[in-house]
N, C-alpha and C positions, 0 to 999 in steps of 0.2 A: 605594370610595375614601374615601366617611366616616367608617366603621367604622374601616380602617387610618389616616386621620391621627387618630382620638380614638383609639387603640390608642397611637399613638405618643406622643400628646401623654401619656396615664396614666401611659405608662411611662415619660417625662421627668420626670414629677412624682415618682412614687415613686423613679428616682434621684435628685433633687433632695433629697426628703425626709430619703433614708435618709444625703445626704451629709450634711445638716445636722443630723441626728439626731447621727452619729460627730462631728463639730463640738463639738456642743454637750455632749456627755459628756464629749469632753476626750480628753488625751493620755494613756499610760501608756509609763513607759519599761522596758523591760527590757534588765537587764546580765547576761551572763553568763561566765565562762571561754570560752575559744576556741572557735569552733568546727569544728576540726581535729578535738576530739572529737567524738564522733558522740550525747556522752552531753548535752553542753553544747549540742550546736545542735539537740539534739529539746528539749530545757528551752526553749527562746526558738521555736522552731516551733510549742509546743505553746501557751504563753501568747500566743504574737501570733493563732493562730489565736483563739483563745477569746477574746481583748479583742476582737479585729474581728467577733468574732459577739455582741457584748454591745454594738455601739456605740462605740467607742472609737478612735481613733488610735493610733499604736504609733511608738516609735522603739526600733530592736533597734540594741542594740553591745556587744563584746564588750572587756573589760577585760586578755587575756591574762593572767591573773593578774600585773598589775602596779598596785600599789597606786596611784600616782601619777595613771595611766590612766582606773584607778575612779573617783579624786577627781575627776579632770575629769568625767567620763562626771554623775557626781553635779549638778555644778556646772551640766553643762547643763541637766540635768533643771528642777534650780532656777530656772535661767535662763528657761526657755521654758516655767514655768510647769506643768511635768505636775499632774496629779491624783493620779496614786500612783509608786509605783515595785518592780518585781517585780526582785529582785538575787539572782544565786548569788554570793558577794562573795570576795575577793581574799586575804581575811585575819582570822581572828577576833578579833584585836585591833585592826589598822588602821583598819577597817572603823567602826569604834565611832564615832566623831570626825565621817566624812562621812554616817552614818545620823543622827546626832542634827542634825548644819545640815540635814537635808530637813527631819525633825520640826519645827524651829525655824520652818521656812521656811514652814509649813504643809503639807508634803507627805509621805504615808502611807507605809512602806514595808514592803513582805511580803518573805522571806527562805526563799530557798529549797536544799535541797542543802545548805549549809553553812551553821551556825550562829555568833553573835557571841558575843564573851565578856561581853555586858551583855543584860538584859532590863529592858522598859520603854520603850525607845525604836524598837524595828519592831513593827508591830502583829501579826505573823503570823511566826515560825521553823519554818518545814514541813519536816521533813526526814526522812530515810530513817533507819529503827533501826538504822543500823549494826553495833552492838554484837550484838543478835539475827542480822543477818544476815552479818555476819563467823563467829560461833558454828556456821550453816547451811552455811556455804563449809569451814572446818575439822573439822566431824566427817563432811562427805562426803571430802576431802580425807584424811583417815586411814585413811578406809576405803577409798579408794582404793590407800592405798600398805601397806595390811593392816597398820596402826600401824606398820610400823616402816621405816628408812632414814635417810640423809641427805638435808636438804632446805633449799631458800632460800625466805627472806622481800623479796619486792622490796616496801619502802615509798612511800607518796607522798609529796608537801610538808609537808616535819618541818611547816612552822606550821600547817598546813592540820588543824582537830581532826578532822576525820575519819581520816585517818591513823593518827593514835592510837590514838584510839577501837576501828577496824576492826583493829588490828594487836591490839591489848588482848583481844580479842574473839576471834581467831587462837588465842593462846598463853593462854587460858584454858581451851582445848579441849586442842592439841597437847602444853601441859605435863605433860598427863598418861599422856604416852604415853611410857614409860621407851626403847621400843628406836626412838623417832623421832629423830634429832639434829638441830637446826639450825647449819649449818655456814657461813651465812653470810646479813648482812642487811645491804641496802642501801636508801637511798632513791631511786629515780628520778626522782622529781617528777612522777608521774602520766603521765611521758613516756614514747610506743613509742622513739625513738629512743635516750634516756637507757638502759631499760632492754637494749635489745639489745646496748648496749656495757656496760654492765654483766656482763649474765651471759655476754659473750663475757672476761670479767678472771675472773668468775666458775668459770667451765669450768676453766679453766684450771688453776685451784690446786686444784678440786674436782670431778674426771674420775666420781669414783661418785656425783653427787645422782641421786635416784629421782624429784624431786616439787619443784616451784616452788610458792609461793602468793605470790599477788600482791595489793596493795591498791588494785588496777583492773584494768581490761581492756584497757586500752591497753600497761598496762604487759606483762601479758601475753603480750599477740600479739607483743611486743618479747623477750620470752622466749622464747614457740615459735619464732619468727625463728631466734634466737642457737641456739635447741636444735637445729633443722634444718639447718644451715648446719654444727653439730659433729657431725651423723649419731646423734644424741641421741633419735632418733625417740620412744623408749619412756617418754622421760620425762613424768609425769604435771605441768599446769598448770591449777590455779583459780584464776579471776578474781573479780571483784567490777564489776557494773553493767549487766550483763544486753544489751552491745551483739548488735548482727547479725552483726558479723564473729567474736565468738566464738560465736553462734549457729550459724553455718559451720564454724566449728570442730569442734564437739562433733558436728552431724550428720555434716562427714565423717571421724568417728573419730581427725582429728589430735591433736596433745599435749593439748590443752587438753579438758578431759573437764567441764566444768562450772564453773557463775559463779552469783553473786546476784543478782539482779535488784534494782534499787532501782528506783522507780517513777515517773523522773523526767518522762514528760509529765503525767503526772495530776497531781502536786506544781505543775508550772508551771501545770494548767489553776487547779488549786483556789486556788492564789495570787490570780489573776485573779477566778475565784469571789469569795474574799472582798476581795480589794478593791474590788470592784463591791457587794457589800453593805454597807462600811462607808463608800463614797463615797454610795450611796444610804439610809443610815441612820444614820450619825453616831455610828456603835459596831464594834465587830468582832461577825465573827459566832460566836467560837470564841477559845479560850485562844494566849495567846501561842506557848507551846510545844507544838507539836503533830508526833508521830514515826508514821509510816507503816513499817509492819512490810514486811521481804522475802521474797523467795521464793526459791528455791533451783531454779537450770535445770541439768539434764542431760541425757544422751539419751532420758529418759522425755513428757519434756515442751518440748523446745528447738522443735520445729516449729511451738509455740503461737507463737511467739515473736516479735513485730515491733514496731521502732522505741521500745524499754523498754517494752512493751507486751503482756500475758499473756492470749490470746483465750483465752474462757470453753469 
């Protein structure tokens, strides 16, 4: 009976401890896009886990990409005192304005996913090579469709630089393919719903595309939708972001034959990472701009595949 009440009492103690430990580290907030996406809610899954194994309190919320939202989201951070802040943020310009009041405010912020149109003021811009890994999505993409055919571009949020970027990165490949045509580009907003009504307008006017590429996965599965629904079975679909549901995809030989993987829990853990070393050392551990190269999933490799995450 002594043994178990000093048993129980150590291990009051050491919860005791380890609350005051997460106490005394402090809060870290993480913002992210919604997470309806599956890409956005491993991002905030991945760093809450990893703050709470460093010590740390967490407040997760998610900005819907609405600038307004962010601000606020920001403002609380301010408010309630966080220690840092890990953001995939709303808008590469907007953004500028509520990163430099944390700075101001004294509070650190890492950036993740999507980068600002200013450096200087987050201490950390983590983000995925886009540009390399758009490159990897379009020269399998061609060879999928044996260079040639008609084909659509579904784009994300004009403001959003990744969009760009990944779509730049597309047609530096696909330009060179004289019998490929693109016949039609639209922007979805990163949205499954946007783009199923899209290439359902799409179909329409353009009965022969052989091939989608999309500048996500979301948008995507909103494409295979739309293809499936026109008996479009054959048609070839690459995504960009390396989800599970196009993971499913590709294993059971549906439209979608392949996507990029960008590497967004490891990007949220290392965010955490160093803001846990520049809250414990009063510097960053690593250059402001820092890009994580992608991978390329298709049927060779898609069963590695789980939660943006490539087993060895």
């Amino acid at each position: 009976m002594k043994r178990t009440l000093l048993a129980g009492l150590l291990l009051s103690s050491l919860a005791l401890s380890s609350s005051a430990f997460a106490a005394e580290k402090g809060l870290i907030v993480i913002i992210t896009p919604s997470h309806d996406n599956p890409f956005f809610k491993a991002e905030a899954e991945g760093a809450e886990q990893k703050a709470k194994a460093l010590g740390y309190t967490t407040l997760v919320a998610s900005h819907d990409d609405d600038v307004n939202k962010q601000n606020q989201l920001i403002e609380t951070a301010i408010g309630r005192k966080a220690k840092a802040i890990v953001l995939d943020n709303a808008g590469a310009d907007a953004t500028v304005g509520p990163v430099q009041k944390a700075k101001d405010a004294g509070i650190p912020t890492f950036l993740i996913d999507r980068e600002i149109n200013k450096t200087g003021i987050a201490v950390a811009q983590i983000v995925s090579n886009n540009y390399q890994g758009a490159q990897l999505g379009a020269e399998k993409f061609a060879k999928l469709l044996n260079g040639k055919g008609e084909f659509v571009e579904l784009l994300g949020k004009e403001s959003d630089t990744n969009s760009g970027v990944r779509s730049q990165g597309y047609h530096d490949v696909l330009d060179d393919y004289s019998d490929m045509k693109m016949v039609a580009q639209q922007s979805a907003n990163w949205s499954q719903t946007e783009a199923f009504s899209r290439m359902e307008t799409i179909l329409q006017k353009n009965p022969n595309i052989v091939g989608v590429i999309s500048g996500n996965d979301t948008m995507a599965l909103g494409a295979e939708a739309a293809l499936k629904a026109a008996g479009k079975t054959n048609v070839i679909v690459v995504g960009f972001d390396g989800s599970d549901y196009v993971r499913d995809s590709i294993i059971n030989k549906s439209n979608i034959k392949a996507t990029v993987l960008q590497p967004g829990w490891a990007q949220a853990q290392m965010a955490i990472e160093q803001a846990d070393y520049y809250l414990t050392n009063g510097k960053a551990q690593k250059g402001e701009k820092q890009l994580m190269d992608c991978v390329l999933i298709d049927d060779s490799n898609a069963s590695k595949l789980k939660n943006f995450n490539l087993a060895k």
